[in-house]
Structure formats: structure tokens, C-alpha cells
C-alpha positions as CSV (number, residue, x, y, z in Angstrom):
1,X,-13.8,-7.1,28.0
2,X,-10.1,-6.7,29.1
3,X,-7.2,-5.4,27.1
4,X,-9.4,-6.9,24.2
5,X,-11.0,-3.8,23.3
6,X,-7.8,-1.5,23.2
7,X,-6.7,-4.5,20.6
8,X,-8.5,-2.8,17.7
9,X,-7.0,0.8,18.2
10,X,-3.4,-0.4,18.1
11,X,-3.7,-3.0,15.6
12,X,-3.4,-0.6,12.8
13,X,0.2,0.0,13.4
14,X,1.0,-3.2,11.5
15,X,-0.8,-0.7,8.2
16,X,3.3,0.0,7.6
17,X,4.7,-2.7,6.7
18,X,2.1,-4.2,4.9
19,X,1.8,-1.4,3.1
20,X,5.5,-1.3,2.4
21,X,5.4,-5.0,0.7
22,X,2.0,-4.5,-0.6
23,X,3.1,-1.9,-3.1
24,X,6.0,-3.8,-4.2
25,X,5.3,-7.1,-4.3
26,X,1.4,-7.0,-5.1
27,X,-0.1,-6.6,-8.3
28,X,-1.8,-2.8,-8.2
29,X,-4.9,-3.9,-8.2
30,X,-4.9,-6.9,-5.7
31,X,-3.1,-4.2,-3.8
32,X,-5.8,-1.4,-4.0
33,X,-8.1,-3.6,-3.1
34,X,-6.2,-5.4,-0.4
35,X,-5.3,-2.6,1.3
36,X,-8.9,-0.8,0.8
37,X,-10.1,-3.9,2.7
38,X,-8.3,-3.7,5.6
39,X,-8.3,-0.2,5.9
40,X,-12.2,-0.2,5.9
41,X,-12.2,-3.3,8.5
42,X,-9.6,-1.9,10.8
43,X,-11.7,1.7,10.8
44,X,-14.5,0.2,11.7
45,X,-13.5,-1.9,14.3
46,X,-11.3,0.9,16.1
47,X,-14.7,3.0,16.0
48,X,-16.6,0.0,17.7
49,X,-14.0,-0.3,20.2
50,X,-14.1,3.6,20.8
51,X,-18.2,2.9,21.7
52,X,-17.4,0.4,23.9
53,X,-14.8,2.6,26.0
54,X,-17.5,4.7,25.9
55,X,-19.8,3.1,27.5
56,X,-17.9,1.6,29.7
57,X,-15.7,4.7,31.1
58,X,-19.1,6.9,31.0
59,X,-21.7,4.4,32.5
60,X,-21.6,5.7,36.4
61,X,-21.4,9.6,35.4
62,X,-24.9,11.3,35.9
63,X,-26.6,12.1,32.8
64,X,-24.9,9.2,30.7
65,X,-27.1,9.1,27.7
66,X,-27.5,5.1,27.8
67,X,-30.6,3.3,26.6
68,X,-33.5,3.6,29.3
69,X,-33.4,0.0,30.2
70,X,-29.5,0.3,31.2
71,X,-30.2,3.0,33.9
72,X,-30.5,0.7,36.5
73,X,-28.0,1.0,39.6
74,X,-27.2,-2.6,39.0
75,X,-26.3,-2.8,35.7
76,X,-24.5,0.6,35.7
77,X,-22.5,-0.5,39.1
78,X,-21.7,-4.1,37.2
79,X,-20.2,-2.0,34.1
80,X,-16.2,-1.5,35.1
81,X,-15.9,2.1,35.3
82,X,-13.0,4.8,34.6
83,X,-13.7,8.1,33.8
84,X,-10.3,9.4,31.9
85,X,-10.6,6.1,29.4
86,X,-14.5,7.3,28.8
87,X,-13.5,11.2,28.6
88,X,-11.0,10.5,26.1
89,X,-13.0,8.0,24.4
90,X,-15.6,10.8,23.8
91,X,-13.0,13.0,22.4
92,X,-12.3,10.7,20.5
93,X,-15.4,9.7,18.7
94,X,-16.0,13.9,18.4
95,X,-12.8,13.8,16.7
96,X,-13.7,11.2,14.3
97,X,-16.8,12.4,13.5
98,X,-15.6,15.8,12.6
99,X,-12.7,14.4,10.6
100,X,-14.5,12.1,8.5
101,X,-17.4,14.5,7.7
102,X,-14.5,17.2,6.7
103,X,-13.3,14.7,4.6
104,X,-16.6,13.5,2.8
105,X,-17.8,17.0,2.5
106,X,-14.6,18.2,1.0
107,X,-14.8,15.3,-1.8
108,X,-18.3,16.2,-2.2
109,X,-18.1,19.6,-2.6
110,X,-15.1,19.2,-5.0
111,X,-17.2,16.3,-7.0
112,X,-19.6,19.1,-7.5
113,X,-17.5,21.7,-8.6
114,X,-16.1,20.0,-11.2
115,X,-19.6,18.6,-13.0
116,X,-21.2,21.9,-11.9
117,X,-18.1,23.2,-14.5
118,X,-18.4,20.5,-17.4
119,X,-22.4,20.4,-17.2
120,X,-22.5,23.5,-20.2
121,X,-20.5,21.6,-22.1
122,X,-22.1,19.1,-24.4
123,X,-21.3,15.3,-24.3
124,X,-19.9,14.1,-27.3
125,X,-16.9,11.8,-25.9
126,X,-15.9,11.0,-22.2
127,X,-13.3,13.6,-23.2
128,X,-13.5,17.1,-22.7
129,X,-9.8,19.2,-24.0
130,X,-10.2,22.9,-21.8
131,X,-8.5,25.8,-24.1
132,X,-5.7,26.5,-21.4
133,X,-1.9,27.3,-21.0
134,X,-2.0,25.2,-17.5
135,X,-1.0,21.8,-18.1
136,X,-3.4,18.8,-16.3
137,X,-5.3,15.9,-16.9
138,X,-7.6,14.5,-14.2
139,X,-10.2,12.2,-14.1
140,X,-13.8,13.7,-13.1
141,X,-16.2,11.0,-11.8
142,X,-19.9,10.9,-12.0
143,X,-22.8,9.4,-14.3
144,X,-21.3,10.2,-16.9
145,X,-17.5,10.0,-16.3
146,X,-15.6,12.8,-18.2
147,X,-11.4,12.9,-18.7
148,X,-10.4,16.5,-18.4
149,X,-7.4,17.4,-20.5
150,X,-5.6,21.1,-21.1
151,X,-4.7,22.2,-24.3
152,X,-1.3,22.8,-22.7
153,X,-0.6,19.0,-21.7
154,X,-2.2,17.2,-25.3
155,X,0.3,20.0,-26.8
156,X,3.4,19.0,-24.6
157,X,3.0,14.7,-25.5
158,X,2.7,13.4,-29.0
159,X,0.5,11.5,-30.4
160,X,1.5,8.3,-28.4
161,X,2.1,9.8,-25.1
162,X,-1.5,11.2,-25.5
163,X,-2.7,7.8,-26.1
164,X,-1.2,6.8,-23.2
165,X,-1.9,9.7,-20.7
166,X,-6.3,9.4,-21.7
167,X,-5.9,5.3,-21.3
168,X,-4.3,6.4,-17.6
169,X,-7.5,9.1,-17.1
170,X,-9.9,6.4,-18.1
171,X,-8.9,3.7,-16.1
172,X,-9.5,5.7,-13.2
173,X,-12.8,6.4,-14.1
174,X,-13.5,2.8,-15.1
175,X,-12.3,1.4,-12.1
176,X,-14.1,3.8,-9.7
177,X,-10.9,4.5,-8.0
178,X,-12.0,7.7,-6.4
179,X,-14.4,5.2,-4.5
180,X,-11.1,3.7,-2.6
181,X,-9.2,7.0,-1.9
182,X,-12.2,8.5,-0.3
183,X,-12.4,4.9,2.0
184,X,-9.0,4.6,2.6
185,X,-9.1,8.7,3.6
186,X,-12.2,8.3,5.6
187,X,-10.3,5.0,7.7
188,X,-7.3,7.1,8.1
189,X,-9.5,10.1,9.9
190,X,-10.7,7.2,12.1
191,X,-7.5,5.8,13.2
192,X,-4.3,7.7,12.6
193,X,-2.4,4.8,12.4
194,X,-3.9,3.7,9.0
195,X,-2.5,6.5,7.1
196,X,0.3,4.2,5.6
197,X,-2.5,2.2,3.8
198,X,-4.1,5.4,2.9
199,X,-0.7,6.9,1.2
200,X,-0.3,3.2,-0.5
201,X,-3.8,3.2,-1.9
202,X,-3.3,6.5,-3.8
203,X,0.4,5.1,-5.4
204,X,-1.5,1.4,-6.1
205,X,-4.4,3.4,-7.8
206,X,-2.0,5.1,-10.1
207,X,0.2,2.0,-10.4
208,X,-3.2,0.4,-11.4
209,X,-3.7,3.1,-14.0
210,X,-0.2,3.4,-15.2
211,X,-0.4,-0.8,-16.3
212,X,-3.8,-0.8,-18.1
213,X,-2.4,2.3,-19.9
214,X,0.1,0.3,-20.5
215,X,-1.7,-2.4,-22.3
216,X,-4.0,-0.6,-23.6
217,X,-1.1,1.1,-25.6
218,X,0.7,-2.3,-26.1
219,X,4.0,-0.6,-24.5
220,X,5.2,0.1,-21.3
221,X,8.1,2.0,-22.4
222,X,5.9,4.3,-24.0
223,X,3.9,5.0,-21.1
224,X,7.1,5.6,-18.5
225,X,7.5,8.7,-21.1
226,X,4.4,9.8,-21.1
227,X,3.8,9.4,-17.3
228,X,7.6,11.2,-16.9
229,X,6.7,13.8,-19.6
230,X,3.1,15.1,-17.8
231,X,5.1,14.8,-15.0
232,X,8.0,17.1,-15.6
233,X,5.4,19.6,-17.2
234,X,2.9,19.7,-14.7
235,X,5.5,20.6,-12.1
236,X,6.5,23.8,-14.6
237,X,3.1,25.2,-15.0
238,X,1.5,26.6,-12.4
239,X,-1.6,24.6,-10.0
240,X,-3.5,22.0,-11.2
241,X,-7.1,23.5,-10.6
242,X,-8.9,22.3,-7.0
243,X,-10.9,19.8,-8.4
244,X,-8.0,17.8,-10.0
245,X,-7.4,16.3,-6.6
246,X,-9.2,12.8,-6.9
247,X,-6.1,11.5,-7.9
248,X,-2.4,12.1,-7.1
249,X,0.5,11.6,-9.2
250,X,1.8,9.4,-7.0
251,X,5.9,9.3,-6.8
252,X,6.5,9.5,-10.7
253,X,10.3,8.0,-10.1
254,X,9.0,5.0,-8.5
255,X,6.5,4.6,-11.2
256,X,8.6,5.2,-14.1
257,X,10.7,2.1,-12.4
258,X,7.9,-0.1,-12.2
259,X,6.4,0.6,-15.8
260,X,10.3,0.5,-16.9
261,X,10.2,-3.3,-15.2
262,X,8.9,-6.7,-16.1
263,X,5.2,-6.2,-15.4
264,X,3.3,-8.6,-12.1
265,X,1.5,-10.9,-12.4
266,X,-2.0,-10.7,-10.8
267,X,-2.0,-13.6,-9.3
268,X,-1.9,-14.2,-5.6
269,X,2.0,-14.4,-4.7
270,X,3.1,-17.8,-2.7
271,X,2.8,-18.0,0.9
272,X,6.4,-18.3,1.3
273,X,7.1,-15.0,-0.2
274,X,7.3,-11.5,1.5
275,X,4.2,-10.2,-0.2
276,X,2.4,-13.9,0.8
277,X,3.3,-13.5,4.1
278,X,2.3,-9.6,4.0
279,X,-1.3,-10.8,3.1
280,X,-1.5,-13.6,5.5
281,X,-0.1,-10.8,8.2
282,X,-2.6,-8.3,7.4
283,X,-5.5,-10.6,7.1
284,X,-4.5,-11.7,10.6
285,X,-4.5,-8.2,12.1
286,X,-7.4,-7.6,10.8
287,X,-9.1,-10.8,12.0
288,X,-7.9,-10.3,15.4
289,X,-8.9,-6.5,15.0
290,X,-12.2,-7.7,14.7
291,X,-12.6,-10.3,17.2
292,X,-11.3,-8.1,19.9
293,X,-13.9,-5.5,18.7
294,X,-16.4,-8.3,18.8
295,X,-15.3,-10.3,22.2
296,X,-15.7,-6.6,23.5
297,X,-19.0,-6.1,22.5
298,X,-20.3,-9.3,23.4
299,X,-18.9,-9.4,26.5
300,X,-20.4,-5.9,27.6
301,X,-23.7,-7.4,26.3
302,X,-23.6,-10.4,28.4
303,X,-22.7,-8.3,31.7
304,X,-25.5,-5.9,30.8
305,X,-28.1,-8.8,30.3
306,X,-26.7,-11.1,33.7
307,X,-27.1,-7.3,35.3
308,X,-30.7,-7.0,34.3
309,X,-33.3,-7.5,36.5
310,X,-36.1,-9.7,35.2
């Protein structure tokens, strides 16, 4: 196996500056799902290489809780053997575990909350305007969707803005966007290093947003305002409410910027160009990330079969 399995756990450092030219150079939603992609691949491969340390640091020490067939004093002398890289390997798939079950359970239990709250309420629209003086608007996924809305934010926009702000809501809920946040959260309890691509899949998922709002609405000056306007009012009321968090506003400056801008185009960008090369980078970490994680495995399958008696 070699240095080839640590391959996978460092890998992810690259996440930064592919992230960086991702969300400037990349369409929103080539970059959601760009970034979702790698983050996914990358995860899993730093967990496989975490097994494999595993094994391999842990395979002398009594009570190793290997297959039966791999007890053999053979195979478990012909498996390389260091202690501290298999101790901390098991802390480190403990920590995972417990990380990314936080995670989904938190997302769950906040998923719930919010229909548990809407479920009296009858279904005439996909939109569902709460009698309050707190001023949100958050997108509540689920079968069926629903676009929560306060009294207190429809009575801060006009009519436009409004327009603009439910097209936003909706988008989210079309596009399933909660579905990347949660994987880009749960790859970035796996591997530290990946929360880059997690931060720049929640701005992409709002930049997303932010353009089909803006053609839905046919103007992307309009929908600066209205993203500026719920902005600047959100921040005077008082807390969104907890289950608002599937989506975060995202830095509303840099947004305004880019709705205020010529929009991208969705087309793939030319090789020769920083977001090009970004691609090409990060599809290259993460096919190396993933033939390390692979050469590793294989290898430690081959020693264990040579090792086996017949």
C-alpha cells in the first residue's frame, strides 16, 4: 500500500482553491454540482483509506475484530503493522461516525419540525404566509414542498420584490438543494479539509436560486433589491426560527454583485481558463483520491490472499 493510502486524506486540501474559482468562474449550478461531486468522492475515499489504516495498524493487536479467515498468524504477520497509525485511525473513524450522524440527525430532526408545524395547515398553494412580526422566508422540503413566508417580510418588499423573493424559495425546493448541503456537510464531518467545498456549496445554491429568480422575474436588477432588501430586514428583526436553516443567505454583497453583473453562461468554460483548469484540477484530485483509495485496497487484498493458506 505505501504512502498511497494517506493520498486520499490529504488530497482534499486542494477543496480551496477549487472552490475559490468555482464560485466565480462556474455557472451556479455546474458549480453546485461540481463541487457536490467531489466532495462526495473525496469523503468517501478518505473513509476507505481510514479502513485500511485500520486494518493495517490494528491487525497484530489481540482481539482485532478481523473476518475469521484473516486470523491466521500468517496473514496477520504479512499485514505491515503500526499501532499509533491504527489507534488513531480508530479515532478517527469514531469521530466520523459521530460527526456525520450529528449532522444527519440534526437535519432530520429539523426536517420534522418544520412539516410537524405546517401539517394543520391546509394545502392550497406551495405557499404558506405565517401571521408574524419576524421577518423570514425559507424553503421547507418534503412531499409536498411548501415556501414559508412572514407577514413581516411580504410587508417589507413590494409587489416585485415579492415576486422575486418566492421564485428564490421555489427554486430551492425545485432543485432539491437541501439534498447537496446535507452531502457537502456530511463530506466535510468526514474530512475536515473539505469544508471549503462545503461553505462554496451553500453560496452556489443561493447563487443558483438568486439567477432562476432572476429569470423567472425577467430582471436581475430587480432581484439584487429584493435579495438586499430581505437581507437588510432580516438582520433587523430578531432570529429566523430553527428550522429556517436549510438554507443560508449566503454573503448578500457578493450576491448583489453577481445578480448586478452580466449573467454566466452554463456552459462548460474553456480549458484554458482559470475555472477550466479548476475543473480539470479537481477532477484530477479526485481521480487520484480514488485510485490511491483503490491501489490501497487492492493491494491489502492481494497480501491477504498470497498470505492465505490453501
Amino acid at each position: 500500500m505505501g504512502f498511497f493510502v494517506f493520498l486520499p486524506l490529504v488530497l482534499p486540501l486542494t477543496s480551496l482553491p477549487i472552490a475559490r474559482l468555482a464560485e466565480h468562474h462556474l455557472h451556479p449550478r455546474n458549480a453546485v454540482r461540481l463541487l457536490s461531486w467531489i466532495g462526495v468522492t473525496m469523503a468517501v475515499c478518505s473513509t476507505l483509506a481510514l479502513g485500511l489504516l485500520f486494518v493495517v495498524g490494528t491487525a497484530q493487536i489481540p482481539g482485532n475484530p478481523l473476518p475469521d479467515s484473516w486470523s491466521d498468524p500468517e496473514i496477520r504477520t504479512a499485514v505491515p503493522f503500526h499501532e499509533e497509525v491504527g489507534t488513531a485511525a480508530v479515532v478517527g473513524l469514531v469521530t466520523v461516525l459521530t460527526a456525520c450522524s450529528r449532522s444527519l440527525r440534526r437535519h432530520l430532526r429539523i426536517r420534522a419540525r418544520a412539516q410537524r408545524a405546517l401539517a394543520p395547515l391546509p394545502f392550497d398553494s406551495d405557499l404558506v404566509v405565517l401571521p408574524d412580526p419576524e421577518p423570514y422566508a425559507y424553503a421547507v422540503p418534503g412531499e409536498p414542498g411548501r415556501v414559508v413566508v412572514s407577514t413581516a417580510m411580504m410587508d417589507s418588499l413590494d409587489e416585485d420584490e415579492q415576486r422575486a423573493l418566492l421564485a428564490h424559495e421555489r427554486s430551492h425546493l425545485a432543485n432539491r438543494h437541501h439534498r447537496y448541503l446535507l452531502a457537502a456537510q456530511l463530506a466535510s464531518c468526514v474530512n475536515p479539509f473539505l469544508r471549503p467545498l462545503q461553505k462554496a456549496v451553500g453560496y452556489a445554491t443561493e447563487r443558483w436560486a438568486d439567477e432562476e429568480a432572476a429569470g423567472s422575474v425577467g430582471d436581475r436588477r430587480l432581484t439584487a433589491r429584493a435579495v438586499a432588501r430581505a437581507a437588510l430586514v432580516t438582520r433587523g428583526g430578531g432570529p429566523a426560527p430553527a428550522f429556517a436553516a436549510f438554507a443560508a443567505p449566503g454573503p448578500v454583497p457578493r450576491r448583489v454583485t453577481a445578480l448586478l453583473s452580466p449573467a454566466l453562461g452554463e456552459a462548460w468554460p474553456p480549458a484554458a481558463s482559470p475555472a477550466g483548469l479548476a475543473a480539470m484540477v479537481a477532477a484530477a484530485g479526485t481521480a487520484v483520491s480514488a485510485v490511491s483509495a483503490l491501489n490501497a485496497a487492492v493491494a491489502l487484498l492481494l497480501l491477504v490472499k498470497a498470505a492465505t493458506p490453501w
